[in-house]
N, C-alpha and C positions, 0 to 999 in steps of 0.2 A: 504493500500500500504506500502511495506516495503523501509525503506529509509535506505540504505548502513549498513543495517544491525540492524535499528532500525525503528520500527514500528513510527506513530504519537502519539498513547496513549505512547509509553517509551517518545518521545520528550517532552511531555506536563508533564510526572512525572517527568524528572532529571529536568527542570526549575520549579516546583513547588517544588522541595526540595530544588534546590539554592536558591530560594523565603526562604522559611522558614530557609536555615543558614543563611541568609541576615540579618535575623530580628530576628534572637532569644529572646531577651534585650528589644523589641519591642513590649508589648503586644498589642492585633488587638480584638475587638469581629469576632466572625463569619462571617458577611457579609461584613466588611471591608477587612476581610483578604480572604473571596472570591473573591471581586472584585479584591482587587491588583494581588492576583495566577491568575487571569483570564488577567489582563494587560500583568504581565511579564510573562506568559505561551507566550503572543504573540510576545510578544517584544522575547525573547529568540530564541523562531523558527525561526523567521526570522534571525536574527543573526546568529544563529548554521547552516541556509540554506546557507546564503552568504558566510558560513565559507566553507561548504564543497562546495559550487560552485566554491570556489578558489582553492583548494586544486582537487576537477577533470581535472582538466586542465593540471597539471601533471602525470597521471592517464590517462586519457581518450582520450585527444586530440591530445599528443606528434606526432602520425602516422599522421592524418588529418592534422599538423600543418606543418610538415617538405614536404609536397607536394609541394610549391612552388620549390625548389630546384630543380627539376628535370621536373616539367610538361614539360615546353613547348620547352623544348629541344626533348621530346623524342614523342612531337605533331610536330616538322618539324626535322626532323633528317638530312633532305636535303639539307635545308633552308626554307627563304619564300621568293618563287617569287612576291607576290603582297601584300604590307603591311595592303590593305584591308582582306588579309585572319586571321590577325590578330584580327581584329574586329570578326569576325566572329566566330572563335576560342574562344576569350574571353565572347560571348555570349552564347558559349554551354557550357563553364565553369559557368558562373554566373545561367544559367539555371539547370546543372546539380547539383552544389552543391543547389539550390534551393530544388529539386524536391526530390533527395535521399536524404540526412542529415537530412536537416532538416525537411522536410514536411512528408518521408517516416519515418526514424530512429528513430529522437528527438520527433516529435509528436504522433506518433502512434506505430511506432514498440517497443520502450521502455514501452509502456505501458503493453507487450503483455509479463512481467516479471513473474519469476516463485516466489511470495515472496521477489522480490528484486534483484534477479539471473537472468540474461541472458546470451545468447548463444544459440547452436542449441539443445544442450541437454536439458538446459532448458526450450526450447517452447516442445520438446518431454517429459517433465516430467510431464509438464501441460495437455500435452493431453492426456499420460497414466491415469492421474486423470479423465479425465472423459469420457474418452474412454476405454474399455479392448485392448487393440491394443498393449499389450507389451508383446513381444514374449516369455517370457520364466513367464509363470502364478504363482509367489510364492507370492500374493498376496493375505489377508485372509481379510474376514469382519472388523472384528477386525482392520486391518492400516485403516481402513476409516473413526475410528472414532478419532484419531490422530487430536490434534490442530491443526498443522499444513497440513493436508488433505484437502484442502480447495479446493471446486468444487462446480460450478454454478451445481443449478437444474433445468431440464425440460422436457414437459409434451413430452411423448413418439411419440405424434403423429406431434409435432412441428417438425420443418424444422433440427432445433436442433440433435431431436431423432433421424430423419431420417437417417442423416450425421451419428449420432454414431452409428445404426442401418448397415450404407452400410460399415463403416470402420470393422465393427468386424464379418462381416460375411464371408471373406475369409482368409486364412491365406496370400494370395498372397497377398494381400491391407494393412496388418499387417508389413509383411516383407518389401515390396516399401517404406515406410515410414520408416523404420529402416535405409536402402539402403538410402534413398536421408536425411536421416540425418550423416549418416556417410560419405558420400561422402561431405555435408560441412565441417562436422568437419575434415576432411582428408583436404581440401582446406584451413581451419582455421592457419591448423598444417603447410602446405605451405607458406602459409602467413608469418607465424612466423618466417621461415627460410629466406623468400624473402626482409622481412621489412628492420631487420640489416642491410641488404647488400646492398641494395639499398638507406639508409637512410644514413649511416655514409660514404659509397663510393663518395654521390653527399655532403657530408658535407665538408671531406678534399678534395673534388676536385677544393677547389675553393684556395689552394696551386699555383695550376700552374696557376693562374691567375696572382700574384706578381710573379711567377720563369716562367717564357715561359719557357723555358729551361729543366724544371728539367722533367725527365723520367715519364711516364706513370706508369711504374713499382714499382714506387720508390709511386705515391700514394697510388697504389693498398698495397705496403707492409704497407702503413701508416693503412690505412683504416684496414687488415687484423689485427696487432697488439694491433689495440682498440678491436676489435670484440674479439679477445681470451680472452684479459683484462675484457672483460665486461664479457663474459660468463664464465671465471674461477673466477671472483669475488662471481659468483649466491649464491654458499652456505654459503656467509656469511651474505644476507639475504639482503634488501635494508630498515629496518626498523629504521637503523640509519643515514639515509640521503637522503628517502624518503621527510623529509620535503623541502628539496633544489628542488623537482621535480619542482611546479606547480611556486615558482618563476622565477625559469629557463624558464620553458614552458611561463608563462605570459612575460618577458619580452622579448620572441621571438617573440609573438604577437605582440606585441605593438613595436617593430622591423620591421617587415615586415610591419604591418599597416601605421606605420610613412615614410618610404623611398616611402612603394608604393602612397601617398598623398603627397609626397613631387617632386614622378616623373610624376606623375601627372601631378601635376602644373607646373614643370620644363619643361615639353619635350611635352605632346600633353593632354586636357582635350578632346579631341574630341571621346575617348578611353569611353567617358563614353556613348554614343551613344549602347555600344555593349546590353546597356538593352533592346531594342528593339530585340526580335524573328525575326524581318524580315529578319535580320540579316546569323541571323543560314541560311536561305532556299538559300539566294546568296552565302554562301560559299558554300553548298553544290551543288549550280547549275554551281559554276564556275568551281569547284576544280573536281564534280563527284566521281569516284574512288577512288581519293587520298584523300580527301577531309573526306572517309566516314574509310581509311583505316587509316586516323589520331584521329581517335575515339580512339586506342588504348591509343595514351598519353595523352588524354583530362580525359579520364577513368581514371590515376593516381591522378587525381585533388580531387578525392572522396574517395581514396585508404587513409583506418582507419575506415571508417563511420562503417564495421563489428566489429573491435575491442571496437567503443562506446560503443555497444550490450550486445559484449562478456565482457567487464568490469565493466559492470552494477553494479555487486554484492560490488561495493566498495561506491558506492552512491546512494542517493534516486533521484528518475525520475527527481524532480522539481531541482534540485540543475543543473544537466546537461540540461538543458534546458536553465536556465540561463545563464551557464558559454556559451552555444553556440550561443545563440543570442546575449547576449549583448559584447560578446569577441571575440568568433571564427569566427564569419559569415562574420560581417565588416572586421575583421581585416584580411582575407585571400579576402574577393573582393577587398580590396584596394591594396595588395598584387599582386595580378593576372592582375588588371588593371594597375599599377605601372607597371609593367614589359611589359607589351603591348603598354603602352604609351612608355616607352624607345623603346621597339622594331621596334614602328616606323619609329624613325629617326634612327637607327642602327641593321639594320636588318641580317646584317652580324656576331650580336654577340647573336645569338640563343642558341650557341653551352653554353657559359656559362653566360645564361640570368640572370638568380639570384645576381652573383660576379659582371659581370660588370656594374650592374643597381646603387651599392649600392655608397655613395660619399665616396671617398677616404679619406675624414677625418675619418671613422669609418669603414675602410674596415675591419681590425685586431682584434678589439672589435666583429662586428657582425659575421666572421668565428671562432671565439671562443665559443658562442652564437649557432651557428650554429649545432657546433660540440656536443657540451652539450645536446641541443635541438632533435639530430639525437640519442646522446645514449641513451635518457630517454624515445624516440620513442619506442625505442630498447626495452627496458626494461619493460615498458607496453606490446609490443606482445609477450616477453617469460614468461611473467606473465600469460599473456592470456592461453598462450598455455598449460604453467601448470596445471592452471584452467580446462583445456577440459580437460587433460589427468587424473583427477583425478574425474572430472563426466563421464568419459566414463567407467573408470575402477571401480567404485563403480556400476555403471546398467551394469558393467557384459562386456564391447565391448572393453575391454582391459586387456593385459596380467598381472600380481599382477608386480610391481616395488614399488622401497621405497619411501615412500614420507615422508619427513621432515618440520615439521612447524620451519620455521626460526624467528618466531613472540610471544610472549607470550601475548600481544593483539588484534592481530589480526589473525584471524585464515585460512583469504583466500591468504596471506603473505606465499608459500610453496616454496620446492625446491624437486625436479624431478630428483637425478645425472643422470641416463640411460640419459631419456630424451635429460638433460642439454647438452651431450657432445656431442649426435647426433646432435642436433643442432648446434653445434658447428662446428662440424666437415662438414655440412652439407653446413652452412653458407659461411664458411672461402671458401670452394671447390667452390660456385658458385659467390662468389667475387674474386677470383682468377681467376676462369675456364674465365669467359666473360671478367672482367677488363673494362667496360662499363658499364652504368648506361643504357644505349637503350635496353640491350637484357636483363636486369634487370627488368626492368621498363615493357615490354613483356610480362616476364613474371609474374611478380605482378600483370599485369591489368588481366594476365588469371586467376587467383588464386580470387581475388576480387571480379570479374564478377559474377563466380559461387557460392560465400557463398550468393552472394546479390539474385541470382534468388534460392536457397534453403530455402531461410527466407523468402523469396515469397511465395511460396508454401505450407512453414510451416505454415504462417500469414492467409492465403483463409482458413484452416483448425480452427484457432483460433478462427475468426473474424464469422466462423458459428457457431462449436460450443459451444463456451467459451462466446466470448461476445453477440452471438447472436442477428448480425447485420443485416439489409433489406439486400436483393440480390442484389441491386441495389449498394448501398453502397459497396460493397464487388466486384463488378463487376468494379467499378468505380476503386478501389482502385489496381484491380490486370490489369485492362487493362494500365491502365497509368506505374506501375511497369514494365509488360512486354514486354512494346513497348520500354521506355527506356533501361532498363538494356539488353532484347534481341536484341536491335540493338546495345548497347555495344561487346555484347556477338558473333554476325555476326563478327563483326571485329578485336577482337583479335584470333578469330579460323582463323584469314590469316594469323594469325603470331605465330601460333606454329611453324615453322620452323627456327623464327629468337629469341629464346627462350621462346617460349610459352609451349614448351613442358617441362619443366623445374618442373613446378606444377603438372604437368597433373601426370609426373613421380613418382614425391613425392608421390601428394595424392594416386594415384593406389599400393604405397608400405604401407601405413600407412592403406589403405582402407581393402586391403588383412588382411593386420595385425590385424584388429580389427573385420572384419564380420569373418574373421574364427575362431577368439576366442570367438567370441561369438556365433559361431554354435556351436563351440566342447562343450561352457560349457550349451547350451541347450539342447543337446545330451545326456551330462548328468546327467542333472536334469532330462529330461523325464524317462531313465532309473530308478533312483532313484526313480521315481513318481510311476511306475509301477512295481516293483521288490519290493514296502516297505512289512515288514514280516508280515503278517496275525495275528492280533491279538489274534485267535483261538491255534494258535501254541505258543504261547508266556502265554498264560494263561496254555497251557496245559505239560508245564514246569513246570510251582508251582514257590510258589515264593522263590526257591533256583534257579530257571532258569535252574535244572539241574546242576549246579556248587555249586562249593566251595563258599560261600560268606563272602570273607577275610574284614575286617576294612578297612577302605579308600572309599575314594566319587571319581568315575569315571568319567570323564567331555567327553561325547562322542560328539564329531562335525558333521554334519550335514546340509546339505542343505533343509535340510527338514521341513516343519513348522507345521508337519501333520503324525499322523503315525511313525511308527518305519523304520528306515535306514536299508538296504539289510544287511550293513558294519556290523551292529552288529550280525548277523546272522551267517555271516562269521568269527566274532570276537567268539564267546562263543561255534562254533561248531570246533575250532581250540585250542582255551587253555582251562585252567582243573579249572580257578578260574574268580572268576568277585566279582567288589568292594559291598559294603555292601548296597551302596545307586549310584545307576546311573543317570546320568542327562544329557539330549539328549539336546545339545546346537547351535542353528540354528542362527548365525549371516547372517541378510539378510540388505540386503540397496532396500530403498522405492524410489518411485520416486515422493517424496519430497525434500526440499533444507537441511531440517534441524527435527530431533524427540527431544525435549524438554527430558531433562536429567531424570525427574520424569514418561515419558510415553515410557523408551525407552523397560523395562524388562517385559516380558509377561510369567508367570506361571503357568502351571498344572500341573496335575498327571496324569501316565501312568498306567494304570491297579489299581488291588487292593491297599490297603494301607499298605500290609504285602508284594506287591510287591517292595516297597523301589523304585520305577522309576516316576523322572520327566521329563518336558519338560520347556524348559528356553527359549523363542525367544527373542534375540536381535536384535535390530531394528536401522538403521540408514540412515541417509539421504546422498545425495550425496554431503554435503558440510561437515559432520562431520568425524572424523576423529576417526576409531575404537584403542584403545589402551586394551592391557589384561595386566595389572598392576595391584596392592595392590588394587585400588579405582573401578577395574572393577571387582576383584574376591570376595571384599566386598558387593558388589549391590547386584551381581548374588544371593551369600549366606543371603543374607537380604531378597531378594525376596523370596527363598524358606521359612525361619523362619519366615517370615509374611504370606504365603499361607498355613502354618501349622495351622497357628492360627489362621486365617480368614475361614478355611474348617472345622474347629471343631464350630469354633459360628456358621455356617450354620446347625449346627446339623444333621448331618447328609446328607443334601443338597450338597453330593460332587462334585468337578467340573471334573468328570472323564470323559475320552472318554466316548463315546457311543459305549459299543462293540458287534457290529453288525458283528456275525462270517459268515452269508453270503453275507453281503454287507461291507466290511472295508469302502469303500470310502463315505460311509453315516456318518460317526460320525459326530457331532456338535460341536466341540473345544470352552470351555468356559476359553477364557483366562482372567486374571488377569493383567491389568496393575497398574503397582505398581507406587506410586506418593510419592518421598522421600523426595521430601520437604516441599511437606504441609500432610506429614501422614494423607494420605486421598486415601484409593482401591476403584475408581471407579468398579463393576464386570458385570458384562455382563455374567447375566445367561438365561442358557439354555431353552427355552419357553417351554420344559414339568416339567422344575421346578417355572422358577417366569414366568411374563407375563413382568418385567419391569426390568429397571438399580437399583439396586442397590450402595448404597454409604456409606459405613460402617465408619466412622469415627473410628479411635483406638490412643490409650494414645500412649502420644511423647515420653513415654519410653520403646515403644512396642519392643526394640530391644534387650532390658535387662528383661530374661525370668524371675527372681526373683522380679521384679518390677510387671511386667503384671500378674504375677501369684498373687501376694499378693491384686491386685487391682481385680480381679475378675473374667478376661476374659479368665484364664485358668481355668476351672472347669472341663475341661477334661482330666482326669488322664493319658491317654493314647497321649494324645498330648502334655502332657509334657516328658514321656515318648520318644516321637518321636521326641523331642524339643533336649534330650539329646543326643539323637543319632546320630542324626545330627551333634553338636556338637564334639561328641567323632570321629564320622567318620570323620570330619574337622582334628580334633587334629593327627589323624594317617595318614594323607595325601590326597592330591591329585593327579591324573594324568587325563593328557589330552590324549585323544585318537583320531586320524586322522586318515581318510581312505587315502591312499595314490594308487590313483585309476586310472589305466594307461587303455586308451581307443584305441581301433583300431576299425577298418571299418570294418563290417564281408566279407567278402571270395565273396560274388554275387554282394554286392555293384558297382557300376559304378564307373569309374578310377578318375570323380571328386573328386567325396567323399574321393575316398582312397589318395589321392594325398593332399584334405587339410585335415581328420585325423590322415594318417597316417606321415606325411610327414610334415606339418606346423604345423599343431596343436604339433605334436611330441615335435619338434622344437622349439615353441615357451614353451611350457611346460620345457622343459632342459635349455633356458638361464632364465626363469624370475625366479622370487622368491617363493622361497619355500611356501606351503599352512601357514607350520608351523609357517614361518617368519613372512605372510601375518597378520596369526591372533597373531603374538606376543604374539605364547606359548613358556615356558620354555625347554630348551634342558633336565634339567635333568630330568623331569617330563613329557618327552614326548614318547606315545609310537605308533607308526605306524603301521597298519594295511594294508597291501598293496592286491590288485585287479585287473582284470582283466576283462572289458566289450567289449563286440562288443557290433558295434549302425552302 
């Protein structure tokens, strides 16, 4: 299990290496100095656990935490007629955050992490692992042997196989699962904009509590003002005063915890009765309608438990676990029952239950608290939302925009401008538009509702085939799910007209935005898949290709992980020259979290070896972050001077295509992942040459050709030869080459298709960022090849 970014085997090395700075001066024999690494191995985790248990609480909890503020205003909007509906109210609160948080979220659905990662994407990365269920196929043997590939195995005929068996055999069951993960993530994305506004709206609203007086308008500007403040701060990153989060956060707990035990005992303990379910069935038999149509604000009591999910990747399971039992769970029941107990005896002040519960010796302290507590809310789901928008857009379901690490140690620390403003802009309009926390609050619970039944969904899918749990268990788990959250989900669809439809809106704009960029760019992959150039024609060029072959290494880009690109075809039947050595360079993202820096570069050769053409796959996961810098065009060129060298020791064993001139699509790609820090080519050859892996060890000076030549392993004249050439074509240049490849709908196509290719997709292609931007090639070394497909 990955913990916020570190495994348990890295926890147990960084405390056995403070063990040994401890004691350097200290000599131990071996068994002594086992036992003590073995004490302080344990003593340290624990420690390092309780470190980050305090430290998620700013991070993870802030949305779950600021919920008191607004519940139960926006549970009686009307009032309450009978102060047993209070009771009653308060036990579908202690019950709900029961059932979701913590028994659904913290127990079981944190478990359901992709390496560490959560969100909706990341239960869909998991499943592309052990499902083929990912719509656009550019995945090769080869990613699955990737450290980090990690997928349960089983036997085809188990309940298991079956499940992956019925998922992959339509593309319709393919698709639906893409579809009901973009539609949370679209909901995620609502969230994001609904939190802000509803969180810092109910923070300074507790202003007109000391000022009766002062205008409406006059909070709403208040509340708008921090929102801008907060979301034009974003790009300077929160890595220098992130640490103020989880103190901030903790001492709102312990805040609310303390008044709500203090009004307790002051005003009615009789509030603690609501732990009896009997409860729930009398308010609903009294109240009826109203009673089921107030589910809507009771729903805001659990509004953040998706964001836990979605924030996973910043800690390990067991540390959030902690922080929610032994901090979050008490200290909001005491919270929710504190304000029911007051509401008792003053049930005329519902309107600002939170302000007026709290003593007026500390009214000024905890709206300050308060307000702290609502931005760091804040800043946790635009954090979140960053997060989606940068696993959506690495597997392809989002348009290229920039993203900036604002962190030099941490790497999930990003900033989104596009994003950022929309949001902004987004935010401010719907705290302004409503100037109420009721149609706010609406529309939150609708936004909520729906990420909570998508992780449903996603979790039935996990729990067969990932953990491969009895039916029963799995049957248990989705009945109790669906009966709660769908009878939440009944009653805030009666309130899409009193801002429910606020999310709905959102998501169906962010939803478009993402399934049609990822139909357009599977559009045109598949073309690409079927148009690649015949390797019979490419050999029967010679290896001048028919051209001029000037000095300089070509870097041709590629979606392609297989085969030659149509692009080059159209490239070398249009100009008069092409570089000395060509390298067909295919940057793809896995859906995995993360590819380990030594397993990222994947090398062959294309044709003869008097053809001068490779193939480079770069490989990335959707947390890592591709940069084309000094340190990326180093690798690449490492990679190829170590496949040079490692295909001459195979003696003649090359790892060429298979070129099969009536079958293309049968070659066998033996790729080369190259391991650059421990100089060690795992190779993966082809079963009509070895029957096994290969593992070549080669000298740590393999990068300096006069060293490896003198030591031995160049014995092949011709490979040193090709060693210079490389070189020399380095020395004369590079250029990167892009298809720049503009797609329309053919002419018969149905006016759907033409309406999102030619028209969205158009569209979204003209504001997002350049390919060239995306992969951070150079302007003056870049040359463009542009195209033209129907699909």
């Amino acid at each position: 299990m990955a913990t916020g970014g570190k495994s348990n085997e890295e926890i147990d090395y960084e405390s056995r290496i403070w063990v040994l700075d401890q004691n350097l001066d200290q000599p131990m024999d071996a068994e002594a100095e086992k036992l003590r690494n073995k004490y302080q191995d344990k003593k340290f985790s624990r420690l390092l656990l309780m470190q980050l248990a305090f430290q998620s609480l700013g991070v993870v909890y802030g949305d779950l935490g600021t919920s008191p503020l607004y519940v139960f205003y926006n549970t009686f909007p009307d009032g309450i007629e009978d102060p047993e509906d209070l009771i009653g109210a308060l036990s579908l609160i202690i019950y709900s955050l029961t059932l979701i948080p913590l028994l659904k979220y913290v127990l079981i659905v944190c478990r359901a992490n992709d390496n560490g990662q959560g969100g909706t994407f990341a239960l869909y990365s998991l499943l592309c692992r052990h499902a083929k269920v990912k719509t656009i196929p550019n995945q090769d043997h080869t990613d699955e042997q990737l450290t980090t590939y990690s997928r349960s195995t089983f036997h085809e005929k188990s309940f298991a196989g079956k499940t992956k068996r019925w998922l992959e055999e339509h593309p319709f069951r393919k698709n639906a699962l893409l579809v009901l993960v973009l539609v949370g993530s679209s909901m995620v994305i609502g969230d994001g904009i609904l939190t802000p506004a509803i969180s810092v709206l109910s923070a300074v609203q507790g202003i007109k509590l000391d000022h009766p007086k002062m205008s409406s308008d006059v909070v709403v500007l208040v509340a708008v003002v921090i929102l801008v403040g907060l979301f034009s701060m974003q790009h300077h990153g929160v890595d220098r005063v992130s640490w103020l989060f989880a103190p901030i956060v903790l001492l709102w707990f312990l805040l609310i915890g303390g008044i709500g035990l203090f009004n307790i005992w002051k005003y009615d303990t009789g509030v603690l009765k609501a732990i009896s379910p009997v409860y729930i069935y009398r308010y609903f038999r009294r109240g009826g309608r109203d009673s089921w149509l107030s589910l809507g604000g009771i729903m805001l009591s659990i509004t953040g438990t998706e964001a836990l999910f979605a924030d996973l990747s910043h800690f390990p399971v067991p540390s959030i676990q902690i922080a929610f039992t032994t901090v979050v769970f008490p200290c909001l029941l005491l919270a929710y029952s504190g304000q029911a107990a007051y509401l008792m005896k003053n049930t005329n002040h519902v309107v600002d239950a939170f302000y007026s519960s709290i003593p007026d010796s500390i009214y000024w302290p905890v709206l300050l608290v308060a307000t702290a507590a609502a931005v760091v809310a804040s800043q946790a789901t635009i954090c979140a939302t960053f997060s989606l928008i940068k696993q959506a857009l690495a597997l392809g379901c989002f348009p290229r925009v920039k993203i900036i690490h604002t962190s030099k140690r941490f790497l999930n620390h990003i900033y989104i401008p596009d994003i950022n403003w929309i949001l902004m802009i987004l935010c401010v309009s719907v705290t302004a538009g409503f100037k109420n926390q009721s149609q706010i609050g609406n529309a939150s619970g609708t936004a909520v509702v729906i990420v909570m039944l998508v992780t449903t969904l996603l979790m039935i899918l996990v729990m067969l085939l990932i953990w491969r749990c009895h039916w029963i268990l799995v049957l248990i788990f989705t009945g109790l799910s669906l009966v709660v959250e769908g009878t939440y989900f009944s009653s805030v669809l009666c309130k899409v007209n009193q801002g429910g439809w606020v999310p709905l809106v959102i998501a169906l704009a962010f939803f478009i935005i993402m399934y049609v960029w990822h139909y357009g760019t599977k559009k045109r992959y598949e073309f690409e898949v079927h148009s690649k150039v015949s390797m019979a024609w490419i050999l029967g060029l010679g290896p001048s290709l028919g051209l001029v072959r000037v000095p300089g290494i070509g870097l041709v880009y590629t979606e392609l992980a297989r085969g030659v690109p149509h692009i080059f075809s159209h490239f070398i039947t249009n100009l008069p020259a092409i570089h000395s050595i060509v390298v067909f360079v295919c940057v793809k993202f896995l859906p995995v979290h993360t590819v380990p820096e030594g397993e990222r570069f994947l090398v062959k050769r294309i044709g003869p070896i008097n053809f001068r053409m490779f193939r480079c796959v770069v490989r990335y996961g959707y947390k890592d972050l591709h940069k084309r810098d000094e340190s990326f065009e180093k690798k690449l060129f490492e990679g190829l001077y170590t496949f040079v060298r490692l295909e001459s020791m195979m003696d003649g064993c090359s790892d060429s295509d298979d070129y099969s001139i009536c079958d293309q699509e049968t070659e066998q790609p033996n790729d080369v992942p190259l391991n650059h820090s421990s100089n060690t080519m795992p190779l993966n050859m082809d079963g009509t040459i070895s029957s096994g892996d290969s593992i070549v060890s080669l000298n740590g000076h393999m990068h300096n050709n006069t060293a490896v030549a003198s030591s031995g392993l160049l014995s092949n004249p011709a490979e040193v030869n090709e060693l210079e050439f490389l070189g020399v074509c380095r020395d004369a240049g590079v250029v990167h080459i892009l298809g720049n490849t503009e797609i329309l709908a053919r002419r018969d196509s149905k006016f759907y298709k033409k309406i999102a290719i030619d028209h969205i997709y158009a569209f979204l292609r003209k504001i997002c960022r350049q390919n060239s931007a995306a992969l951070n090639v150079p302007h003056e070394s870049l040359l463009n090849v542009g195209q033209i497909i129907h699909v």
